[in-house]
LOMARVO-821160 format. One record per residue (C-alpha): x, y, z negated; residue number from 1; chain; residue in one letter. Coordinates in nm, 2 decimals. Example, Ala and Ser with C-alpha at 12.3 -4.5 7.8 and 13.67 -1.06 7.14 Angstrom:
residues 2
ATOM       x       y       z  resi  chain  resn
ATOM    1.23   -0.45   -0.78     1      A     A
ATOM    1.37   -0.11   -0.71     2      A     S
end
This chain:
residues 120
ATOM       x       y       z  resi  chain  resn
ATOM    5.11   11.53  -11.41     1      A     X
ATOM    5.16   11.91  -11.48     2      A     X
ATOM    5.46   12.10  -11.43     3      A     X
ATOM    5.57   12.14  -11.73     4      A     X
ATOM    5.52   11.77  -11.80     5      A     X
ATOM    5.73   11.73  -11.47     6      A     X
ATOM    5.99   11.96  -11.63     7      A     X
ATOM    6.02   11.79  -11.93     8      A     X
ATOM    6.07   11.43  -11.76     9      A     X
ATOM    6.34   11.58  -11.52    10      A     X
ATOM    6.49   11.75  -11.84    11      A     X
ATOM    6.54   11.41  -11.99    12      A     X
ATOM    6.67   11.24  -11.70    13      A     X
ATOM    6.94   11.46  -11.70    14      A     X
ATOM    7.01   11.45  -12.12    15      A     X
ATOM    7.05   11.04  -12.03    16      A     X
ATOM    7.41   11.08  -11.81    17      A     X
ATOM    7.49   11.35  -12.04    18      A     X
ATOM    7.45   11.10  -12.36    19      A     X
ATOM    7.63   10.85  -12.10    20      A     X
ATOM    7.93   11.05  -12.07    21      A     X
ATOM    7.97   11.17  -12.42    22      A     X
ATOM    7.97   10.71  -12.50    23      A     X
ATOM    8.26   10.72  -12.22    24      A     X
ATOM    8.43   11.00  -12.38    25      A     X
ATOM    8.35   10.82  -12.73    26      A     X
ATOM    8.50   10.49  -12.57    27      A     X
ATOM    8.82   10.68  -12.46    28      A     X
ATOM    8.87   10.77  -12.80    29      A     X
ATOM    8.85   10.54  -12.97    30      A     X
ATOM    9.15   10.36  -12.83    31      A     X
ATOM    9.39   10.64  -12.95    32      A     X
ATOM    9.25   10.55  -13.29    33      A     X
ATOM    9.44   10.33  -13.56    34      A     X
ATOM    9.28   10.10  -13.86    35      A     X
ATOM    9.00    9.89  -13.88    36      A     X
ATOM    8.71    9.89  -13.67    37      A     X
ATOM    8.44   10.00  -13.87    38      A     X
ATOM    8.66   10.33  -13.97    39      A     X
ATOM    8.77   10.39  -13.65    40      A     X
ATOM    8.43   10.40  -13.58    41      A     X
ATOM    8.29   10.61  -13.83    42      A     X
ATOM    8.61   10.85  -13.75    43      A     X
ATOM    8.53   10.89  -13.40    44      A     X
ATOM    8.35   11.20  -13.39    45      A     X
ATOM    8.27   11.22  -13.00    46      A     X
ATOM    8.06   10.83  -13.10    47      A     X
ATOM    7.88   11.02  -13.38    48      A     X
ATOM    7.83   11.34  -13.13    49      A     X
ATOM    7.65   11.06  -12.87    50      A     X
ATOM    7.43   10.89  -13.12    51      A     X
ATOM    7.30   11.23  -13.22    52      A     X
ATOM    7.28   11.34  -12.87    53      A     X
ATOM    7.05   10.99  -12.83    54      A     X
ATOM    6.89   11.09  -13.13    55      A     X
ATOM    6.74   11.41  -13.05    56      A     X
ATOM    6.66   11.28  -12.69    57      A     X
ATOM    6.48   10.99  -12.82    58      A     X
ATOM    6.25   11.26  -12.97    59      A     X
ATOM    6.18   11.44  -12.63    60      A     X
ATOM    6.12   11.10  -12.52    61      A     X
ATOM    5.87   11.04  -12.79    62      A     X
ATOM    5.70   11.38  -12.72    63      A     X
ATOM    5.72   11.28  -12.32    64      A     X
ATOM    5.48   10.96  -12.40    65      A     X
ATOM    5.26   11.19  -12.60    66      A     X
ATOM    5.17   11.34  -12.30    67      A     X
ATOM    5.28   11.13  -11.99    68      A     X
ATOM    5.22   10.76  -11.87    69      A     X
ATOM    5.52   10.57  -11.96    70      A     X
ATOM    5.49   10.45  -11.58    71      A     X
ATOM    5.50   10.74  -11.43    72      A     X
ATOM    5.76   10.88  -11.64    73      A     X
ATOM    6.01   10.64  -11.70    74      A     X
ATOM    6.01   10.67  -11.29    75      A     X
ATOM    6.24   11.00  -11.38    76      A     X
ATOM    6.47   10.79  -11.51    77      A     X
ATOM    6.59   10.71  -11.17    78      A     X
ATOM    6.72   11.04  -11.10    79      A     X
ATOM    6.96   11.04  -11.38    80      A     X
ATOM    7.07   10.62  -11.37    81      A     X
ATOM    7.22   10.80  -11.06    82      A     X
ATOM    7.40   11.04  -11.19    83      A     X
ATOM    7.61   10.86  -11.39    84      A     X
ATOM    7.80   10.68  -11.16    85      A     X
ATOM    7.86   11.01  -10.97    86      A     X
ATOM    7.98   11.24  -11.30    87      A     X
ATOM    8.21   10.88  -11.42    88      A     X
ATOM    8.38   10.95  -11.07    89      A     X
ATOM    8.39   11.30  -11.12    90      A     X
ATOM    8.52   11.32  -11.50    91      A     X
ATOM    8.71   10.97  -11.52    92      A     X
ATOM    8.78   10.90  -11.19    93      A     X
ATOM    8.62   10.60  -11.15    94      A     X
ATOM    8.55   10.46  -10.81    95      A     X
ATOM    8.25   10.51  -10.61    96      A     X
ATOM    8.21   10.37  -10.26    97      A     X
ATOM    7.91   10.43  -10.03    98      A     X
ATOM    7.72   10.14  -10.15    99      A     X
ATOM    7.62   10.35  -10.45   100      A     X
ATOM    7.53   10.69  -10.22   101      A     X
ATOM    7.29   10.37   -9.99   102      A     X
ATOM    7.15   10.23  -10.30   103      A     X
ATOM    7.09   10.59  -10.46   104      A     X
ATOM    6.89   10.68  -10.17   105      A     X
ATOM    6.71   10.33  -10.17   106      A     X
ATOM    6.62   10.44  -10.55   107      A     X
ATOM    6.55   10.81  -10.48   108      A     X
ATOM    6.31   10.69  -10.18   109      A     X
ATOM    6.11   10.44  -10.41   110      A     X
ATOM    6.09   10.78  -10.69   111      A     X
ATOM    5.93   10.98  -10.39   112      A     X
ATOM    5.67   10.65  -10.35   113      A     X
ATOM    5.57   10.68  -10.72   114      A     X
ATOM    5.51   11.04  -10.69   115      A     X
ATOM    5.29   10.99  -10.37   116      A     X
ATOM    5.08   10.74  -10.51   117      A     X
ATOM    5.02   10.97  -10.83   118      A     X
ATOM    4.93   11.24  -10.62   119      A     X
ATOM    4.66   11.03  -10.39   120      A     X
end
């Protein structure tokens, strides 16, 4: 794996949370929202930001696999399943205890296992 190929995996581990947190925010308002579903849908402009946000990551994705294994990159995608729970507790308050921070580093040291094997 190059660097920039490394770049560009870590660059869409970190779009995933932020597409995440825009669904949250999307979620949040759509219960200050009055009518019927399908226009309070189409009305909620933070969902329609998050579905373009997914959209244009879909397509780094896409060029990602062009150039990656889909086994060794989707192992990025540990680094930001993390960081959602920690930017929900941030933003939203949500709680986090420190079975997430033990299970985080359970994940993060299985990441640093793929990356061995890659490099042996």
């Amino acid at each position: 794996m190059t660097w920039k190929d490394a770049l560009l995996c870590a660059g869409f581990s970190l779009a995933l949370p932020v597409g995440q947190i825009m669904f949250k925010a999307a979620a949040l308002y759509h219960a200050r929202l009055e009518g019927p579903l399908v226009v309070k849908m189409i009305t909620n402009w933070p969902l329609m930001g998050a579905f373009a946000w997914y959209a244009a990551t879909s397509l780094l994705w896409f060029y990602i696999l062009m150039r990656t294994p889909l086994s060794l990159a989707y192992a990025f995608s540990i680094i930001g399943s993390g960081l959602v729970p920690v930017i929900a507790w941030a933003l939203f308050k949500e709680p986090l205890g420190w079975r997430f921070a033990a299970g985080y580093a359970l994940m993060l040291s299985g990441f640093l296992l793929i990356l061995q094997g890659q490099r042996t």
